[in-house]
N, C-alpha and C positions, 0 to 999 in steps of 0.2 A: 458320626458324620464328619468327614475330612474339612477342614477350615479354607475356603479360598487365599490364596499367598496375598499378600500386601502388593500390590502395587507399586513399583519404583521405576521411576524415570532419572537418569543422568541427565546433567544439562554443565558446560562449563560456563561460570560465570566469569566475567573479564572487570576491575572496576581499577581506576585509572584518576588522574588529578588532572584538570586544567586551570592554568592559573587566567583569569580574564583578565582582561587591561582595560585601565580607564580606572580613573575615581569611583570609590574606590577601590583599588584591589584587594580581591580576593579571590578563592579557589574554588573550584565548582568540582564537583564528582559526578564523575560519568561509569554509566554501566553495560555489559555487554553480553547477553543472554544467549549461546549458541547448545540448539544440539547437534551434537557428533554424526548422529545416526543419518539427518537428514543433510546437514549441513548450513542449515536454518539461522539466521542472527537475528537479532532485535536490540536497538541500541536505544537507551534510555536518558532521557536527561536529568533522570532525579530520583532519586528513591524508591520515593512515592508510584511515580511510574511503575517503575520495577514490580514493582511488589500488588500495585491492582492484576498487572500481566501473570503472576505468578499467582496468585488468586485465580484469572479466570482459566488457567492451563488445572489448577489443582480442581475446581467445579466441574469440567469439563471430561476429565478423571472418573471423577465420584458418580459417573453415570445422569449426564446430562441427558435432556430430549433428542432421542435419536430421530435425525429430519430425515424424506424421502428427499432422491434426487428431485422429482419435481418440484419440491420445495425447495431446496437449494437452488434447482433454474428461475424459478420466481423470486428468490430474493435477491440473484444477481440481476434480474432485469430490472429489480427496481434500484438497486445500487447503479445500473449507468443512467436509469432514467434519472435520479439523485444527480448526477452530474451534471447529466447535458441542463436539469432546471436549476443546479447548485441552491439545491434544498440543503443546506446544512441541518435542518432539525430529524429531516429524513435520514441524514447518513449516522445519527446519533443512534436510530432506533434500527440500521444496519450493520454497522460497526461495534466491535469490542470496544467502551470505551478508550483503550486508549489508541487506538487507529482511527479513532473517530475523532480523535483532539489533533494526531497527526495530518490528516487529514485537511477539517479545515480550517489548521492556521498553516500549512503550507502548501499540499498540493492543489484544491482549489483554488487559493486566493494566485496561487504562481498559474497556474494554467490559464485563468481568467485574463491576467494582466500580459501574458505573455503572446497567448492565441485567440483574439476576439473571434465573437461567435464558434467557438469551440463546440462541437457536437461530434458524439459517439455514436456507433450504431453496432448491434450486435449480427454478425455474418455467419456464423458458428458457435456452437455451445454444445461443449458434453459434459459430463458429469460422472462421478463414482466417487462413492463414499459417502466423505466429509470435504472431495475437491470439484471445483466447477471450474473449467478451462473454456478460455473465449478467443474466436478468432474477429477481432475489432476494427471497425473501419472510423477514422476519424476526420476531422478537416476543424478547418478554423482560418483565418487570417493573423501572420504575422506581426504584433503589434506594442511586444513589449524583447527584451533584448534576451538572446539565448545564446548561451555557450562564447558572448565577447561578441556577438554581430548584434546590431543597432537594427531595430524594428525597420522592415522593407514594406512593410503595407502588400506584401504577395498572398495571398489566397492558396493553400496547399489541401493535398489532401495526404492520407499516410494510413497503414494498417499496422496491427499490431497482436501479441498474444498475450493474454493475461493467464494466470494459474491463480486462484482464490481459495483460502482454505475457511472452512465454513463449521465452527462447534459453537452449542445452544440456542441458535435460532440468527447467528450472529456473524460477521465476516471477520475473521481473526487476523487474517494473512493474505496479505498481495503482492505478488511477483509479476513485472511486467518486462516484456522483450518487444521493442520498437525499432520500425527501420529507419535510426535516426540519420546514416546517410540519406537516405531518398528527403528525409524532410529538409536538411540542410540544405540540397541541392534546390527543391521547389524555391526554396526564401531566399537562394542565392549567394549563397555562402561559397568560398573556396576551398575545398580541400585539400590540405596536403598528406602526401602518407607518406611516415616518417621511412626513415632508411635503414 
């Protein structure tokens, strides 16, 4: 009986020194997890990080629970409903751990402070595979400072496309494309386009 081949994946890793300032000093190592194939990064702030991610890519590997689409639509709807209630303990039991630490110590607590009453709404959803793609409608009020403009108190709304990648029952990866001109313009920003 012929042996099934080993399994191998290439990834190029990047790791890198920054030196912090401030008492006292010293250097932090940082990491950079890209594959080739997809063109895919993940940037790490610590080891540790590193190495749970490369943990759940090797699990993931070894013949994880393979999910129907419909389950991957129901676990992205309860990941935006996760948002619009900013359930943090909900996006722990959504998220790979460590997109779930990403998560919320900075996209929600920056989304919150940035855009009160922030709400998501899903307008579009397909699916295939292991990827659940959204076409997203959001709003909120401008109310914490974005990109150098100082909160205007304007009320916007905006869409958006998200691509989520989804192995062992869990949201690994999120890729989002926003029209962040049209929201600049609602909050009243000026644009200028360079020359």
């Amino acid at each position: 009986m012929p042996r099934k081949p080993p399994y191998y994946r290439i990834y190029l890793l990047t790791i890198w020194q920054e030196q912090n300032r401030g008492p006292p000093e010293r250097i932090t190592w940082r990491f950079r997890l890209e594959d080739p194939r997809s063109g895919r990064q993940q940037v790490f702030a610590d080891a540790a990080m590193l190495m749970r991610a490369l943990e759940e890519l090797t699990r993931a590997k070894q013949g994880g629970d393979a999910m129907t689409i419909e389950a991957n639509k129901a676990l992205v709807r309860r990941w935006v409903a996760a948002i619009n209630s900013q359930d943090l303990a909900e996006l722990d039991a959504l998220f790979s751990p460590t997109l779930a630490q990403e998560w919320k110590e900075s996209w929600i607590p920056w989304i919150y402070r940035t855009f009160a009453g922030h709400y998501a709404e899903v307008e579009e959803m397909l699916a295939e595979g292991d990827q659940v793609a959204l076409w997203l409608a959001t709003s909120g009020t401008h109310t914490g400072e974005l990109e150098g403009l100082p909160p205007t108190g304007r009320s916007w709304t905006n869409k958006g496309v998200f691509l989520l990648r989804l192995q062992n029952k869990r949201i690994v990866e999120v890729t989002m494309l926003f029209d962040q001109l049209n929201l600049l313009k609602q909050i009243g920003a000026t644009v200028t386009l360079a020359s």
